[in-house]
N, C-alpha and C positions, 0 to 999 in steps of 0.2 A: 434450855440450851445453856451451856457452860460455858463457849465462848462470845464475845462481846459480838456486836453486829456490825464493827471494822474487821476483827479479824475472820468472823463465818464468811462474811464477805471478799476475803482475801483467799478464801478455802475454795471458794464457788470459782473465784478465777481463775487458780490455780486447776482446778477442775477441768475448767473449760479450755485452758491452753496445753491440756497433756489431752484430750478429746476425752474426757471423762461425763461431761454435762456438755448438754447444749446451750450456748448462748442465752437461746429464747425462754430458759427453763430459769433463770435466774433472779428477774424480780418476783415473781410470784412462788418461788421457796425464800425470798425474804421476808415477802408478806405474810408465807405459812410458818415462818420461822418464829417472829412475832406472836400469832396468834393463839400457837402449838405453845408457845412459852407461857402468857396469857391461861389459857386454857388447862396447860397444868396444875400452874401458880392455883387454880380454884379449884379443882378434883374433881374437874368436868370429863377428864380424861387421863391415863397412865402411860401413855406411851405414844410414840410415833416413829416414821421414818418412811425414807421413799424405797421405794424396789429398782433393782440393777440386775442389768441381761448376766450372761455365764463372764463377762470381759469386764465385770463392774462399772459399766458404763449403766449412768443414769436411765431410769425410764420413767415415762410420764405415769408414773403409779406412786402413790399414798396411803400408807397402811398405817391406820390408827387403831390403840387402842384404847376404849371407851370405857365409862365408868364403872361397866356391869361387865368387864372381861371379853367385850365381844370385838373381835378385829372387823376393823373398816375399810375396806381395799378400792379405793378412789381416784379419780384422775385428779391431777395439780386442782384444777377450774372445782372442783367436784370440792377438796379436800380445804381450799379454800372459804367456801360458802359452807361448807358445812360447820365449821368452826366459827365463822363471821355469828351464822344464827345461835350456834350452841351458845357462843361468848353474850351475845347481845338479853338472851334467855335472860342473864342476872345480872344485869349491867341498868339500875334506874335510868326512865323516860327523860 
C-alpha cells in the first residue's frame, strides 16, 4: 500500500461518509491493509483488493492474488486469517 495508515485511514472515512463503505468494514481493512502489505513485502502474494456492487459501494469480498497466479475471492473475516496463517508460515517461533 502506498499511502501511509493516517492517510488510508482518512480514505476509509471519507468512504464511509459519502456511503461508500460501511462503518463496520473499517477496522478490519486496516488490519488487511497491514497484513496484505506484509504479505507482499515477502512474495507471498501479488495483488489484492476488495470487490464493489455496480454503485462502487464496498462489499464484504476480498480478492487476492497468490503467489502461483491464482485469485482468492474471500470474505473480510476469511481474507484476514488467511494472510494472518500465510504471514505467520515464515515469521520465526
Amino acid at each position: 500500500m502506498s499511502e501511509t495508515n493516517a492517510e488510508y485511514q482518512d480514505i476509509l472515512d471519507e468512504m464511509i461518509r459519502i456511503g461508500k463503505l460501511k462503518a463496520e468494514y473499517k477496522d478490519i481493512l486496516l488490519e488487511i491493509s497491514e497484513l496484505d502489505s506484509k504479505a507482499c513485502a515477502n512474495g507471498l502474494i501479488f495483488g489484492f483488493g476488495w470487490g464493489e456492487d455496480a454503485n462502487h459501494v464496498v462489499l464484504n469480498e476480498y480478492e487476492i492474488l497468490d503467489k502461483n497466479g491464482n485469485f482468492l475471492y474471500l470474505t473480510f473475516l476469511e481474507a484476514r486469517e488467511y494472510l494472518q496463517n500465510l504471514i505467520a508460515e515464515i515469521e520465526p517461533d
